[in-house]
SEDRENBA-230444 format. One record per residue (C-alpha): residue number from 1; residue in one letter; x negated, y negated, z negated. Coordinates in Angstrom, 1 decimal, padded with zeros to 4 digits, always signed. Example, Ala and Ser with C-alpha at 12.3 -4.5 7.8 and 13.67 -1.06 7.14 Angstrom:
<rs>
R  num  residuo      xx      yy      zz
R    1        A  -012.3  +004.5  -007.8
R    2        S  -013.7  +001.1  -007.1
</rs>
This chain:
<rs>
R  num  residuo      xx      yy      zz
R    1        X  -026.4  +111.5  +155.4
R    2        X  -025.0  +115.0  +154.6
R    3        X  -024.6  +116.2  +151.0
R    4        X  -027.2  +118.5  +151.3
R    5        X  -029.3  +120.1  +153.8
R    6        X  -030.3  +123.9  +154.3
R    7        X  -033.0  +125.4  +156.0
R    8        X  -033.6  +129.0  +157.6
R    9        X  -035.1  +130.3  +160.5
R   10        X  -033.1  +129.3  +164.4
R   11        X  -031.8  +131.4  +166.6
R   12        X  -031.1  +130.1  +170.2
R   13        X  -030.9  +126.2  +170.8
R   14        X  -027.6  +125.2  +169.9
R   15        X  -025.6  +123.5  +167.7
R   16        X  -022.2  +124.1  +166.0
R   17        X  -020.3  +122.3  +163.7
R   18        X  -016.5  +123.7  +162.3
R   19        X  -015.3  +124.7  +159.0
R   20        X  -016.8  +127.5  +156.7
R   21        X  -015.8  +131.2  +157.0
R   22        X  -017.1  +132.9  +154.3
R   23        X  -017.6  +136.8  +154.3
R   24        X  -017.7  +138.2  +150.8
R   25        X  -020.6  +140.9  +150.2
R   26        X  -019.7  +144.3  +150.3
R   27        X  -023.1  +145.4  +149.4
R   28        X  -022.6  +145.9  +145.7
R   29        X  -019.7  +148.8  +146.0
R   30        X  -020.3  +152.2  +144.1
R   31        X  -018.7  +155.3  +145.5
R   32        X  -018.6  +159.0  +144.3
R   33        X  -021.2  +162.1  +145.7
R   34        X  -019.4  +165.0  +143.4
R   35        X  -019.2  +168.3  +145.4
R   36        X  -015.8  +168.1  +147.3
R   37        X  -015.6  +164.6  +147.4
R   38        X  -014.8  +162.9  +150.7
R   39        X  -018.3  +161.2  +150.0
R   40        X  -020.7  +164.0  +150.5
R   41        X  -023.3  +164.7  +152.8
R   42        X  -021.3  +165.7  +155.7
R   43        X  -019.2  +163.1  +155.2
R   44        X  -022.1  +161.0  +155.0
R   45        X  -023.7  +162.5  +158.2
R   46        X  -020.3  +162.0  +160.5
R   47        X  -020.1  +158.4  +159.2
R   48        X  -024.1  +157.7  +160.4
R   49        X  -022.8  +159.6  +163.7
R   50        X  -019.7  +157.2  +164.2
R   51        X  -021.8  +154.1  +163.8
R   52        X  -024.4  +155.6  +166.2
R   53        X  -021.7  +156.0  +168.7
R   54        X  -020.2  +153.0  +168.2
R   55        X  -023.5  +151.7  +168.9
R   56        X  -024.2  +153.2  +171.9
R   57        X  -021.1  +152.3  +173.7
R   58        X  -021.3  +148.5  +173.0
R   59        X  -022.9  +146.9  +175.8
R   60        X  -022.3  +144.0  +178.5
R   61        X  -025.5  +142.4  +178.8
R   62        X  -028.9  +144.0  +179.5
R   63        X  -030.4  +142.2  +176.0
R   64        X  -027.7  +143.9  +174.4
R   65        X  -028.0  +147.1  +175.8
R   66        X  -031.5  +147.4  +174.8
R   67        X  -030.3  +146.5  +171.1
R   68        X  -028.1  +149.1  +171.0
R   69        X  -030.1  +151.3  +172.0
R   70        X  -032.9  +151.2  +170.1
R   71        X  -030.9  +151.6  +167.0
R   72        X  -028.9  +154.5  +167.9
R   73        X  -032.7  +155.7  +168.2
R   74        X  -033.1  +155.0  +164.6
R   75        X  -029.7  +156.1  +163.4
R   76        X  -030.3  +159.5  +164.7
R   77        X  -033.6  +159.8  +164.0
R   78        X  -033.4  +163.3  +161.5
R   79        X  -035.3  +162.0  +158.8
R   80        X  -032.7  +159.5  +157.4
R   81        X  -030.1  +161.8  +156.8
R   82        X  -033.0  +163.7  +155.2
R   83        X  -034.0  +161.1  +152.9
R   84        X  -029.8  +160.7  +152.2
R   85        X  -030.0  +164.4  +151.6
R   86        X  -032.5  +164.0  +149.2
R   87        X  -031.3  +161.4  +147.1
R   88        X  -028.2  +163.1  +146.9
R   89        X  -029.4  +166.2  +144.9
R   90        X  -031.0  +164.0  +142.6
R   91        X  -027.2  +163.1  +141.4
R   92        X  -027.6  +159.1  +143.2
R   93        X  -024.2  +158.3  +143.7
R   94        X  -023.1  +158.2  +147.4
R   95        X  -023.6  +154.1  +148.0
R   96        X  -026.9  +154.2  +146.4
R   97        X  -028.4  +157.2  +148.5
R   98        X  -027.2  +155.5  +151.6
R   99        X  -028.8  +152.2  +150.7
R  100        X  -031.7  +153.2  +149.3
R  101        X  -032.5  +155.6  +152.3
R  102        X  -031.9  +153.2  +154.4
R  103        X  -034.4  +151.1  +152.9
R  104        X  -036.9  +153.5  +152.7
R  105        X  -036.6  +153.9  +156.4
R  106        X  -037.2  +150.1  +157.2
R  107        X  -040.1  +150.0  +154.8
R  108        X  -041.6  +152.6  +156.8
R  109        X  -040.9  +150.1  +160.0
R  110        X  -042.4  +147.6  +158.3
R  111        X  -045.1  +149.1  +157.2
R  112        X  -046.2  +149.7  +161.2
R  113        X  -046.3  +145.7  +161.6
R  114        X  -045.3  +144.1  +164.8
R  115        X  -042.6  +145.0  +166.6
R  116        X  -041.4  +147.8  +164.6
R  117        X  -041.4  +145.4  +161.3
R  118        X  -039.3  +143.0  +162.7
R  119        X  -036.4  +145.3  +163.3
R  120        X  -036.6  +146.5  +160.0
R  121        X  -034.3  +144.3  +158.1
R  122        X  -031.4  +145.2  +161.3
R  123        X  -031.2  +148.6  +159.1
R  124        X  -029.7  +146.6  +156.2
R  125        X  -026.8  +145.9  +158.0
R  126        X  -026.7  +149.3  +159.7
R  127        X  -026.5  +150.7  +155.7
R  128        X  -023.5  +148.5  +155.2
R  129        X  -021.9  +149.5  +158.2
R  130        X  -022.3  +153.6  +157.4
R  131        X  -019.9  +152.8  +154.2
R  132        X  -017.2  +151.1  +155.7
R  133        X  -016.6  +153.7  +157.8
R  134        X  -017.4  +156.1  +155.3
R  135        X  -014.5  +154.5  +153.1
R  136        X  -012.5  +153.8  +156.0
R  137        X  -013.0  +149.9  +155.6
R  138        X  -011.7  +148.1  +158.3
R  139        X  -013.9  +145.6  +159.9
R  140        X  -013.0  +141.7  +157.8
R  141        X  -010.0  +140.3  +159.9
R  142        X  -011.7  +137.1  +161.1
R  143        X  -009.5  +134.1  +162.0
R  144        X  -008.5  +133.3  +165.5
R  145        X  -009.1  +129.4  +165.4
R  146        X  -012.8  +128.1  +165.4
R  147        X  -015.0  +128.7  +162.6
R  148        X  -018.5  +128.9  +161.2
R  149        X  -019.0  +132.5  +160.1
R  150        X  -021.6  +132.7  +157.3
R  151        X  -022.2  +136.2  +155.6
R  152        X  -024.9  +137.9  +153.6
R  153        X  -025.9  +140.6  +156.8
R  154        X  -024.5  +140.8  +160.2
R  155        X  -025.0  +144.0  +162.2
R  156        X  -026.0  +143.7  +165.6
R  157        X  -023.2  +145.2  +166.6
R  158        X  -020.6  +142.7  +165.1
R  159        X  -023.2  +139.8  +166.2
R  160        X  -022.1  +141.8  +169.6
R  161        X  -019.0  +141.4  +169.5
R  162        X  -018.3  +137.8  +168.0
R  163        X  -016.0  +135.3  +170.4
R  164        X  -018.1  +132.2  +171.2
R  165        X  -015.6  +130.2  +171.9
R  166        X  -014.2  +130.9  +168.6
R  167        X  -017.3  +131.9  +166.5
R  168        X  -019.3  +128.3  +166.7
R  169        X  -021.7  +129.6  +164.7
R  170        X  -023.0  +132.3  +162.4
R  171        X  -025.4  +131.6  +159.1
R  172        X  -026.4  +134.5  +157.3
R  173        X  -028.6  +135.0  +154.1
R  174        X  -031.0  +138.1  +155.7
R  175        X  -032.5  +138.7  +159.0
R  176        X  -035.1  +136.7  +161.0
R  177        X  -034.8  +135.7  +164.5
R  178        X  -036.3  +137.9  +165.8
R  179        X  -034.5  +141.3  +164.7
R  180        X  -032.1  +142.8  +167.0
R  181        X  -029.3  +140.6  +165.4
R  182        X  -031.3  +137.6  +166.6
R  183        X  -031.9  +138.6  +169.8
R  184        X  -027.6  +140.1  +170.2
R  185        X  -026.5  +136.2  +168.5
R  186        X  -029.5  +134.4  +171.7
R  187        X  -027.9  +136.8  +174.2
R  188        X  -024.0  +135.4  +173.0
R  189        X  -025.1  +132.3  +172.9
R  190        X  -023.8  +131.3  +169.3
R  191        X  -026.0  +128.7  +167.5
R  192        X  -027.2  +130.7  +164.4
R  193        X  -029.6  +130.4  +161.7
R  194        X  -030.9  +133.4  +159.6
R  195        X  -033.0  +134.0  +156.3
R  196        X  -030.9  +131.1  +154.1
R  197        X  -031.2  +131.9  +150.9
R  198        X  -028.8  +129.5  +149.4
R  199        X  -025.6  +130.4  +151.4
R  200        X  -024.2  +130.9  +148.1
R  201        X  -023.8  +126.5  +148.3
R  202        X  -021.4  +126.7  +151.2
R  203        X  -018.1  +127.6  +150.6
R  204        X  -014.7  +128.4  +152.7
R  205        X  -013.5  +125.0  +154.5
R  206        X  -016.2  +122.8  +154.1
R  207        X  -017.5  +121.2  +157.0
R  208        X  -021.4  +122.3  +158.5
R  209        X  -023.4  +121.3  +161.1
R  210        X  -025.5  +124.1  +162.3
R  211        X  -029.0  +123.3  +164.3
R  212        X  -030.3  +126.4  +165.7
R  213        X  -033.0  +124.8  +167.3
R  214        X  -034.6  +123.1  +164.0
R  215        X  -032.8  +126.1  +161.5
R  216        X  -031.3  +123.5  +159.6
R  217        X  -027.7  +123.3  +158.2
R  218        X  -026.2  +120.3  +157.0
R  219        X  -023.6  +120.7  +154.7
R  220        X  -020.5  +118.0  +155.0
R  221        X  -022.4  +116.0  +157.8
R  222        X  -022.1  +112.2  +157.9
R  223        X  -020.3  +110.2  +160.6
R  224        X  -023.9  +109.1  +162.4
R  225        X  -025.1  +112.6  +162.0
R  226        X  -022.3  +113.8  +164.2
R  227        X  -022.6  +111.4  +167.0
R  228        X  -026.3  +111.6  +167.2
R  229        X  -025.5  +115.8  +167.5
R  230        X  -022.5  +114.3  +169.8
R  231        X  -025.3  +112.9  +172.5
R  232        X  -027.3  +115.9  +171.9
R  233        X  -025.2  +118.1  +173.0
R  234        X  -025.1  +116.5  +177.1
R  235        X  -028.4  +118.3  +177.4
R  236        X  -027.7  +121.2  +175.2
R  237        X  -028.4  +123.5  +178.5
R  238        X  -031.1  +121.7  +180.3
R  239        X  -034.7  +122.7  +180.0
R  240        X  -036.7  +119.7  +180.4
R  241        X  -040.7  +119.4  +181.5
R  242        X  -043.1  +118.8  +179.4
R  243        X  -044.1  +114.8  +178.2
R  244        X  -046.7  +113.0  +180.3
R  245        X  -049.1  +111.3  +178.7
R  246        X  -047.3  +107.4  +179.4
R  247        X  -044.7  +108.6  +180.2
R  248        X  -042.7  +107.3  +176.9
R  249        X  -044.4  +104.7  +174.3
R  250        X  -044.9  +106.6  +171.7
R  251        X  -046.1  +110.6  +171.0
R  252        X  -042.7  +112.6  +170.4
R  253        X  -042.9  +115.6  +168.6
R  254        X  -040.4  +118.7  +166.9
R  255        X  -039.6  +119.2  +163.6
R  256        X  -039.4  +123.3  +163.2
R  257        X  -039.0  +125.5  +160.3
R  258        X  -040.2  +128.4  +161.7
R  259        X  -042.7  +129.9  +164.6
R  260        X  -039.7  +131.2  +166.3
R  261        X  -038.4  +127.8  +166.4
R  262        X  -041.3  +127.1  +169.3
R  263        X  -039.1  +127.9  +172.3
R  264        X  -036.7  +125.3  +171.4
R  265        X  -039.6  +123.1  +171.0
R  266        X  -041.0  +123.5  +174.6
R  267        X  -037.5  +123.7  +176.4
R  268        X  -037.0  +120.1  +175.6
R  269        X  -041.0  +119.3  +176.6
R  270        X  -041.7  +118.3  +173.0
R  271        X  -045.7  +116.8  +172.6
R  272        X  -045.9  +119.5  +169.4
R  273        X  -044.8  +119.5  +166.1
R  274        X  -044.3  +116.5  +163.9
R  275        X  -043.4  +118.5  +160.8
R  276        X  -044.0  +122.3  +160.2
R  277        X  -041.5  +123.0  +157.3
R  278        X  -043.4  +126.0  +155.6
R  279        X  -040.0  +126.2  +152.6
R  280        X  -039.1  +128.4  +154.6
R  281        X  -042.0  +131.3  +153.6
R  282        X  -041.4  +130.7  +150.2
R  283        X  -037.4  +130.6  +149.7
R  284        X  -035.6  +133.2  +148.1
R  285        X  -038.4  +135.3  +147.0
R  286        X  -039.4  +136.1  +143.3
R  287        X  -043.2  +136.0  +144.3
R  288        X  -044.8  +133.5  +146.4
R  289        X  -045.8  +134.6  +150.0
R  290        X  -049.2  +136.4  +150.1
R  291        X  -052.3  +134.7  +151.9
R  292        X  -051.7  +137.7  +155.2
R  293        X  -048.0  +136.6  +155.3
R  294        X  -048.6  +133.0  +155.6
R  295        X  -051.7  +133.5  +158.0
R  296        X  -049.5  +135.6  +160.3
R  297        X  -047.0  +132.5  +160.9
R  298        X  -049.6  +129.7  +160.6
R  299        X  -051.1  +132.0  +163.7
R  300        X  -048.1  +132.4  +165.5
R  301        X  -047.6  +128.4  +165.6
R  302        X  -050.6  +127.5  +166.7
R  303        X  -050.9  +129.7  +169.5
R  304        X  -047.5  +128.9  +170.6
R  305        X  -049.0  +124.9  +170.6
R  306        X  -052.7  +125.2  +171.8
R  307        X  -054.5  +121.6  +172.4
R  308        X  -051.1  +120.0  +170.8
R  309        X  -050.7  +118.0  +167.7
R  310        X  -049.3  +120.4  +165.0
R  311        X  -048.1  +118.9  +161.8
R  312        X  -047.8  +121.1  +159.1
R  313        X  -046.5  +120.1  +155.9
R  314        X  -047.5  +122.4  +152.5
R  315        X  -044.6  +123.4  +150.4
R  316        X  -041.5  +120.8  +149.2
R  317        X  -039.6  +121.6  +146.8
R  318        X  -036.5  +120.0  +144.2
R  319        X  -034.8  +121.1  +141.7
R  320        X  -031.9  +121.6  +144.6
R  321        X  -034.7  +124.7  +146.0
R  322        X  -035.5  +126.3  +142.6
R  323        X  -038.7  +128.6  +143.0
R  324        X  -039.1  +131.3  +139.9
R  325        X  -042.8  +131.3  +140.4
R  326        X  -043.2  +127.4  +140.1
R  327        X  -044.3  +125.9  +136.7
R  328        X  -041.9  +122.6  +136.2
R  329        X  -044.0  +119.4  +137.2
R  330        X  -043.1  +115.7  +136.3
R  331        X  -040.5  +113.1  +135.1
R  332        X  -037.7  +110.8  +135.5
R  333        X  -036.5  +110.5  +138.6
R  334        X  -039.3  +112.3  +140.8
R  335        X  -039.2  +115.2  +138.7
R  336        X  -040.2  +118.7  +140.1
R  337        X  -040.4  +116.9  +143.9
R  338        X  -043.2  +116.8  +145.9
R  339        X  -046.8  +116.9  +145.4
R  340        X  -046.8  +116.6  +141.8
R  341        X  -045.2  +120.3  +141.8
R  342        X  -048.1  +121.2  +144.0
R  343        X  -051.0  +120.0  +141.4
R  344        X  -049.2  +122.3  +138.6
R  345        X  -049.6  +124.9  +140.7
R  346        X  -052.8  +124.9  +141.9
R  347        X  -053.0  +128.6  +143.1
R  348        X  -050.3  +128.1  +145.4
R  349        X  -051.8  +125.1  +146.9
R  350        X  -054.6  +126.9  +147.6
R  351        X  -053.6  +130.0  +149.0
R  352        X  -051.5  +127.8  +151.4
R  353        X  -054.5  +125.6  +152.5
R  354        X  -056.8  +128.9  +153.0
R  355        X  -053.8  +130.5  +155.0
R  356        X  -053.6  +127.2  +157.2
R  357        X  -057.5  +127.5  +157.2
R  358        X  -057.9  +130.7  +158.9
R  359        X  -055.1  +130.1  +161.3
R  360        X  -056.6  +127.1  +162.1
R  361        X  -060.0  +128.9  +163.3
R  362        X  -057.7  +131.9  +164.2
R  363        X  -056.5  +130.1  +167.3
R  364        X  -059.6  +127.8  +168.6
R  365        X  -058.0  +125.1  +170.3
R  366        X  -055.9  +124.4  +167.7
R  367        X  -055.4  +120.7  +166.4
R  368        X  -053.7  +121.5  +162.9
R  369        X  -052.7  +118.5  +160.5
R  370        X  -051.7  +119.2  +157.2
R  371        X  -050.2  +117.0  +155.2
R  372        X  -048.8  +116.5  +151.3
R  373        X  -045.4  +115.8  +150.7
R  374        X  -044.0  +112.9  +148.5
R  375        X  -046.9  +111.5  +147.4
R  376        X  -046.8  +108.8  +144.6
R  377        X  -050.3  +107.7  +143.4
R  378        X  -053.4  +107.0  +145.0
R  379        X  -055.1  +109.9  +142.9
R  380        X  -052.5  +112.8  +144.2
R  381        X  -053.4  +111.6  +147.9
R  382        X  -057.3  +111.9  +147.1
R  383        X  -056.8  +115.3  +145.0
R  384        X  -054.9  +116.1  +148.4
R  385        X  -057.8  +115.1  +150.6
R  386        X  -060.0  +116.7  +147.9
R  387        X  -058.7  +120.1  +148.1
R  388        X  -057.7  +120.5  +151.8
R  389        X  -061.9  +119.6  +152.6
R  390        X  -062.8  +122.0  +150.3
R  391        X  -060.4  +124.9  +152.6
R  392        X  -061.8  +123.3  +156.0
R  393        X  -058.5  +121.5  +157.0
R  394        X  -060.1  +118.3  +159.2
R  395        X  -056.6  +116.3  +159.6
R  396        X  -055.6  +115.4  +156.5
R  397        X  -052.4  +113.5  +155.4
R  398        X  -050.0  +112.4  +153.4
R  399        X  -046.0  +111.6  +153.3
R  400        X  -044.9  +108.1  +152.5
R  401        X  -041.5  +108.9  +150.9
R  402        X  -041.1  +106.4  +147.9
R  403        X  -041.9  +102.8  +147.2
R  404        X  -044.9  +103.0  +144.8
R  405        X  -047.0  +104.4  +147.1
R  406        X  -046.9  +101.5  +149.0
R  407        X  -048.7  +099.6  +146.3
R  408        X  -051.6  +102.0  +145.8
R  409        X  -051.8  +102.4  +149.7
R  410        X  -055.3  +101.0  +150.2
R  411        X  -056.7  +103.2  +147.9
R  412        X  -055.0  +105.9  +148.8
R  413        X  -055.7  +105.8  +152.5
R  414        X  -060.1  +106.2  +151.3
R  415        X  -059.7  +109.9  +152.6
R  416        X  -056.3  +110.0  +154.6
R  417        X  -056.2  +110.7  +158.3
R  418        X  -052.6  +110.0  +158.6
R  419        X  -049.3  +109.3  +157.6
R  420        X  -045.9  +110.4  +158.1
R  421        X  -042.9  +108.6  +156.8
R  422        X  -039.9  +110.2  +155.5
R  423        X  -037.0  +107.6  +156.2
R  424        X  -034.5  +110.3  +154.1
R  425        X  -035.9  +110.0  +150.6
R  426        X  -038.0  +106.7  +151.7
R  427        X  -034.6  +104.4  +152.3
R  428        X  -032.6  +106.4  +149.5
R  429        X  -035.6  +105.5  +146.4
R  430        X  -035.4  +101.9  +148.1
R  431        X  -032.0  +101.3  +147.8
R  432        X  -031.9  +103.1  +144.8
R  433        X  -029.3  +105.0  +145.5
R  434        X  -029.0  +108.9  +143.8
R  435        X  -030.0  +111.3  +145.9
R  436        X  -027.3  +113.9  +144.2
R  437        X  -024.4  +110.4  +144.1
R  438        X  -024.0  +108.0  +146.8
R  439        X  -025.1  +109.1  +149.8
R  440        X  -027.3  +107.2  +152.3
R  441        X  -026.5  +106.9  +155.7
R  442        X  -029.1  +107.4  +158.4
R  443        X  -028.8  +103.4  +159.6
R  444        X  -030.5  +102.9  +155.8
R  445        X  -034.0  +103.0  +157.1
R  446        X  -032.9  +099.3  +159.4
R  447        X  -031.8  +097.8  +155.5
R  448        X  -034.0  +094.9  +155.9
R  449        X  -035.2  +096.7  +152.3
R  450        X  -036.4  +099.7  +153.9
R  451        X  -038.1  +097.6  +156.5
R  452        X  -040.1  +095.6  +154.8
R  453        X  -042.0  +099.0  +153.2
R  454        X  -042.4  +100.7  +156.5
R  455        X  -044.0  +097.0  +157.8
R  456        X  -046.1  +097.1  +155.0
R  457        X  -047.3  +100.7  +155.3
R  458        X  -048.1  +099.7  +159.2
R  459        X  -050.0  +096.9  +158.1
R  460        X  -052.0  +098.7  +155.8
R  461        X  -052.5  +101.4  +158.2
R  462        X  -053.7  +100.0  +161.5
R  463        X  -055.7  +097.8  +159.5
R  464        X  -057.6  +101.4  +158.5
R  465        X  -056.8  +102.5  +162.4
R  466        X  -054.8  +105.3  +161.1
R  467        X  -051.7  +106.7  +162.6
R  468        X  -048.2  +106.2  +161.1
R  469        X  -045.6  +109.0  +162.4
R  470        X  -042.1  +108.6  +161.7
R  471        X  -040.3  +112.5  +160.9
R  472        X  -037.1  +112.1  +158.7
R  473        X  -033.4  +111.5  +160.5
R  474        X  -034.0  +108.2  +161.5
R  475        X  -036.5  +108.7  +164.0
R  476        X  -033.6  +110.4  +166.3
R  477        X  -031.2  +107.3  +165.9
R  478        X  -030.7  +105.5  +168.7
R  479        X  -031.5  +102.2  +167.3
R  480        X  -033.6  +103.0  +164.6
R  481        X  -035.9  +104.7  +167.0
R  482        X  -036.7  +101.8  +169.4
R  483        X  -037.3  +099.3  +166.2
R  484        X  -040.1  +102.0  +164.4
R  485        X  -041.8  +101.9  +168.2
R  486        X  -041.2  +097.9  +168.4
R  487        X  -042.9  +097.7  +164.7
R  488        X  -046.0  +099.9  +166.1
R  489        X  -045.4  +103.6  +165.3
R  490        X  -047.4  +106.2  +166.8
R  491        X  -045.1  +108.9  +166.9
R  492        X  -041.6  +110.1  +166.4
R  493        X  -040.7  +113.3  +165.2
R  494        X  -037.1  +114.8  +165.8
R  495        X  -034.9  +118.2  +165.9
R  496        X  -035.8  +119.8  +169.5
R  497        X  -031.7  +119.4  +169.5
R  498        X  -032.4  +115.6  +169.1
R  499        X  -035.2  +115.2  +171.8
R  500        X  -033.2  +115.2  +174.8
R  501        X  -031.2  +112.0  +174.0
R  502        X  -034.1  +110.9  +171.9
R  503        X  -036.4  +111.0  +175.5
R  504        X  -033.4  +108.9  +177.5
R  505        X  -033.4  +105.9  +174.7
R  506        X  -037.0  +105.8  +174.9
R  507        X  -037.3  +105.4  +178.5
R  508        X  -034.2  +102.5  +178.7
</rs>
């Protein structure tokens, strides 16, 4: 499998996979505001009035028009060079009164909610933009044979302007997908993925394979990753209708790390989600997401899936996603994983599990499942079960991702609704193999090894009548796929990229 995997939030339903172009940050320059210097206020103003321009003239495609637009709006509007003013007789230096007005002006944005809060973080880019051309800074010279472009921000009006037949796909630390940059990258039709917060991992020249349609990234991608990506690009185009009940053998559902990933999930007819990611609320931030924040995107998923099976599964995290407001949990070689990090944390646990709560009656045909990840012990499953009952949650679950469970299984299944197995860490703990040294390889999870736990979980399980999902890699491999359903799985959980193909093996 590849070295590592990423996660952010997808834009469009793509993929790409090329070599690393890396755009340094720019964001950290200091310049000059002394009286006479080429960096005063009406320098300042005729630099936000070029970009505004510039803006304004870019256009091509009626999405993109609409863009542009709107942020010309904001560029003009008077009370941002009012707020530069204003800075700028307070002695802050030139870069600083730029940026921080700038900012001030999106956290009014976001302080309307909605719409106007999801453009908000496009004026980040915008602030960049005003001092390159206030310093005469040339736009980066980007190379003319295919790349992957990753970068901290992206204006929407480079996103405009980007080759797609060169550009395979962008990656950039800020943004969502739904700012204007998100919408200019959907219109362009370059596979992108926004909001990853540990871009600093991928380098110039190294080798990615970007999903748009699942927001993941996967850093030097293995041989079977690539072909599997190979056979999902034949349908990369096609919008597909929705499963019938009987119409394949077993329920097949998306695995999304973000509401926004929902259209990808319905454009290839998906049954719902198999596995909600929710990393994605808490990366990169110095404080965890508040209970509104996470009831916001909770809503937004369920309503997007009403009556459908929606598999959400509470915070993972390693010591390869490092989390400031997480106390360390554990030992050995499960340290800081899973749902022993979870029980150390308590408050987070909880907050997440009232969030999912309130969504849950927030939308009322809902059918949420939540589920723990990487649980070892029979007491961390019924500590699980304890906590989600207390919050409401009615589907409650757990992930079978290394061996020992299997042992404690019976007793851990006494308030368990469900299982999902995670063939990724599940096959690599088997075969003991190190999860940062030899790498497995997605046809692991058929080692006869691997086999025999996933048999025994299924025994254990229908004995109970509980359902056994399958959500990691394997369960979008060709071969792998139609053994799990031979062995008795009830469902299969891929990337929406994956599905297509995924659909077609199921039905030979």
């Amino acid at each position: 499998m590849a070295e590592r995997v990423l996660v952010g939030s997808g834009v469009g339903n793509g993929v790409g996979v090329g070599p690393v172009f890396r755009v340094v940050d720019r964001s950290q320059r200091e310049l000059s505001s002394a009286i006479g210097s080429r960096h005063n206020l009406t320098a300042i103003r005729g630099a936000v009035e070029v970009v505004a321009d510039e803006i304004e003239q870019a256009s091509g495609r009626a999405e993109v028009d609409a863009v542009m637009g709107a942020l010309g709006m904001m560029l003009r509007d008077p009370s941002l060079v009012e707020q530069i003013k204003s800075r700028l007789a307070d002695g802050v230096s030139a870069d600083r009164a730029i940026r921080g007005a700038f900012a001030q002006f999106a956290r009014s944005l976001a302080s309307l909610g909605g719409y106007f809060a999801e453009r908000s973080d496009d004026l980040v880019a915008l602030a960049e933009k005003v001092i390159d051309t206030l310093v005469g800074v040339d736009e980066v010279e980007l190379p003319t044979t295919p790349y992957v472009l990753v970068t901290d921000t992206l204006s929407p009006m480079v996103a405009s302007k980007l080759d797609p037949a060169v550009v395979l796909a962008v990656i950039t630390r800020t943004g969502t997908a739904t700012s204007h940059t998100g919408i200019v990258l959907r219109s362009v039709k370059i596979p992108s993925v926004v909001g990853v917060s540990a871009i600093g991992l991928l380098t110039d020249g190294i080798d990615v394979l970007v999903d748009a349609s699942s927001g993941q990234i996967f850093v030097e991608p293995s041989a079977e990753e690539l072909e599997n990506y190979a056979r999902a690009e034949v349908f990369e185009d096609e919008v597909l209708p929705p499963i019938q009940p009987g119409e394949l053998p077993v329920t097949v559902l998306a695995n999304l790390g973000s509401s926004a990933e929902a259209e990808a999930a319905h454009r290839v007819g998906a049954e719902g989600v198999g596995l909600f990611r929710t990393e994605l609320l808490f990366l990169g931030r110095q404080d965890p997401p508040t209970l509104d924040e996470q009831v916001l995107e909770y809503t937004r998923l369920l309503s997007f899936f009403e009556g459908q099976r929606v598999i959400v599964r509470v915070l993972d995290t390693d010591t390869d996603k490092p989390l400031p407001f997480l106390f360390f949990a554990g030992s050995g070689k499960y340290a800081n994983r899973g749902f022993q990090v979870l029980l150390a944390n308590h408050s987070i646990l909880d907050t997440q599990l009232e969030a999912l709560s309130i969504a849950q009656n927030n939308v009322p045909n809902s059918n949420l499942w939540v589920m723990a990840p990487m649980v070892i012990t029979a007491a961390e499953a019924n500590e699980f079960a304890r906590s989600a009952k207390l919050h409401g949650i009615r589907n409650i679950g757990i992930m079978v991702e290394v061996p020992e469970l299997v042992d404690a299984l019976d007793d851990a299944l006494e308030q368990i609704d469900f299982l999902s197995i995670g063939t990724n860490d599940l096959s690599q703990y088997t075969l003991g193999k190190n999860r940062h040294g030899v790498a497995s390889d997605i046809s692991d999870a058929r080692d006869p090894k691997v086999l025999a736990v996933i048999e025994r979980v299924l025994s254990i399980a229908n004995a109970r009548g509980i359902p056994v999902g399958v959500c990691g890699e394997a369960a979008a491999d060709h071969e792998s796929a139609k053994l799990f359903v031979e062995m008795g799985v009830d469902s299969l959980s891929a990337s929406p990229a994956l599905i297509p193909a995924l659909r077609e093996t199921l039905k030979q």
